[in-house]
N, C-alpha and C positions, 0 to 999 in steps of 0.2 A: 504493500500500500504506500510505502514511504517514496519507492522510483513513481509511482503518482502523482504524488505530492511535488514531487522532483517538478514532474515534468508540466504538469499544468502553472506552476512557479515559471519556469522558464516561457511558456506560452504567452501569460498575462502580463511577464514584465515585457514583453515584446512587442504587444498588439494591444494589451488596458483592456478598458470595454467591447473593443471589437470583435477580439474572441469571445463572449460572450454574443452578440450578435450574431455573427458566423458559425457557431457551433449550435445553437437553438433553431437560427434559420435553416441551417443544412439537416438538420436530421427530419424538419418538420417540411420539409419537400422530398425527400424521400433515398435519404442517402442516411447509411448507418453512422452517423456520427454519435457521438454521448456528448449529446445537448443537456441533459437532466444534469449529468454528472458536473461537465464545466457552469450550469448555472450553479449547482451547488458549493463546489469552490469558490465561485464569485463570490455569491455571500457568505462565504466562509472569510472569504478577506475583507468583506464588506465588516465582519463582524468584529474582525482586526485593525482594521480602520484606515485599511487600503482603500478603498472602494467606499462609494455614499448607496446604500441600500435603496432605493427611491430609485435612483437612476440604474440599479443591475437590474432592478424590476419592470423597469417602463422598457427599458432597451431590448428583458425577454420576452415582453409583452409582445414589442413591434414585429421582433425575430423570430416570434411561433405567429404570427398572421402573415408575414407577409412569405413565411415556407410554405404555412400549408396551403396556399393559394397560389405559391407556384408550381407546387404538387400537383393541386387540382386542372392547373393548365396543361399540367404535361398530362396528365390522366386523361382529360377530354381530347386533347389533342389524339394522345396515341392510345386509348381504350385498352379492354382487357388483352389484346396482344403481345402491348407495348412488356405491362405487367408480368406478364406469363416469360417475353426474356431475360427481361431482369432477373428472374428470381431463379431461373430454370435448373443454373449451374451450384444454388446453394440450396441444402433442405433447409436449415434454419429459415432462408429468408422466406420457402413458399410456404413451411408452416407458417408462418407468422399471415404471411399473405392469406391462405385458407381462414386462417382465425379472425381475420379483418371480416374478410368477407360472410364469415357467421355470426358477426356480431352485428353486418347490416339488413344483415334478413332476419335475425331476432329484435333491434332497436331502432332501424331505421335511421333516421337524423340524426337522431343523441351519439350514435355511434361517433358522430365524429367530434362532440364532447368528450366521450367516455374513454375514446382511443388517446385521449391527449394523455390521462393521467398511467396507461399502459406500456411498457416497455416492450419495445417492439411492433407493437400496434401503431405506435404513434408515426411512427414512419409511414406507414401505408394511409393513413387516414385519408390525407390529401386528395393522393393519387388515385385511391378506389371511388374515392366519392366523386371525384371528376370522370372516370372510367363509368362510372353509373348513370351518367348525366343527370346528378344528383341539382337541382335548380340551385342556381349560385347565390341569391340572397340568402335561400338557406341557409345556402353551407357557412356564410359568411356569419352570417349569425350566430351560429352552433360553433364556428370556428372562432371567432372574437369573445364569445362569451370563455369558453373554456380556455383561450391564451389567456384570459384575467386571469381566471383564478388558478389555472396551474402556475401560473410565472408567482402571483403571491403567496401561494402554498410552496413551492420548493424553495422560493428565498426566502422566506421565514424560517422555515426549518433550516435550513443552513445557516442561520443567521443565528436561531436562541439556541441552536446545538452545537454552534462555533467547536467549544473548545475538545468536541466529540463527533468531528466532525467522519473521523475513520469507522468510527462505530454508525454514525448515521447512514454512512452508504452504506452499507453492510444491509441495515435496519429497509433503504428502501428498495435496495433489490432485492430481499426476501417478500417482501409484504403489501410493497408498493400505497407508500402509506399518500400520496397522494390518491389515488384513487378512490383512500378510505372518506379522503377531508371533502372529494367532489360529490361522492355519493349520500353522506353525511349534508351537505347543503343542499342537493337534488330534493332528495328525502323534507328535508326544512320547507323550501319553496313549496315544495305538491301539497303541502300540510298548510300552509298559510293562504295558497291558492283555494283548498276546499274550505277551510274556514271561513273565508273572507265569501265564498257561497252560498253558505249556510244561512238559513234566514234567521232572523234572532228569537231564542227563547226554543232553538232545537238542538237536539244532539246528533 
């Protein structure tokens, strides 16, 4: 873990913010980058006092909308073809591929919320939803809302777990604890939504 450490140190004193940028951007168009991993060390130095917290979050914000939207260009463009060579010469990458696409025939739109907070999922998101001629305000919606809150859910955690920051990767490639915090406020909203339907003086 510590040649890691080595080595995203050597990346951020080279490019600052930018790698963060490029490293969110690229994996969220559809190239296996560890965008989650480099936000997380961002706010680990954010936490340090390298980095302003505010700014590694807006930057991941813009760097998971504006990938999975050029995902979704290259998906519409080149449909499930394109997809199928991409993947063709790796099983990791078609499993991951297959699992995308059973998550849009079970969840439809949300999928491409939901794929944000999943490792490996997230990469394809883009791409299958444009391959589906998934309607782009859609996506854009379901895609903007989920860059929120997964860019604030993984720099906070890297940010209040700073000084455990080796134990926290650890923590979310087991368990994928964003997924837990998107599903946890999904859950909130659908609950606030039927309240707020309820007429008064019913259960």
């Amino acid at each position: 873990m510590e040649w890691i450490a080595a080595k995203f140190l050597e990346l951020f004193s080279h490019f600052g913010y930018w790698a963060v940028f490029f490293g969110v951007m690229l994996e969220n168009a559809g190239l296996p980058v560890p965008g989650e991993t480099i936000l997380l060390f961002a706010s680990f130095l954010a936490w340090r006092g390298d980095f302003r917290l505010a700014l590694v979050i807006l930057i991941a914000c813009c760097g998971a909308t504006l990938g999975d939207n050029i995902g979704f260009a290259i998906g519409r463009r080149g449909g499930r073809p394109l997809l199928e060579r991409y993947t063709r010469r790796s099983k990791h990458l078609h499993k991951r591929l297959v699992q995308a696409e059973g998550f849009f025939r079970r969840h439809g739109s949300w999928t491409v919320f939901i794929a944000r907070f999943v490792t490996g999922l997230r990469v394809f998101a883009g791409p299958l939803a444009g391959a589906l001629h998934m309607p782009w305000p859609r996506f854009l919606f379901f895609n903007f809302s989920g860059a929120v809150i997964w860019s604030i859910a993984i720099s906070l955690a890297g940010y209040f777990f700073g000084s455990q920051w080796e134990r926290l990767i650890h923590i979310i490639k087991s368990v994928n604890i964003g997924i837990l915090v998107a599903v946890a406020l999904v859950v909130y909203l659908l609950w606030r939504r039927h309240s707020r339907s309820q007429p008064p003086g019913t259960d």
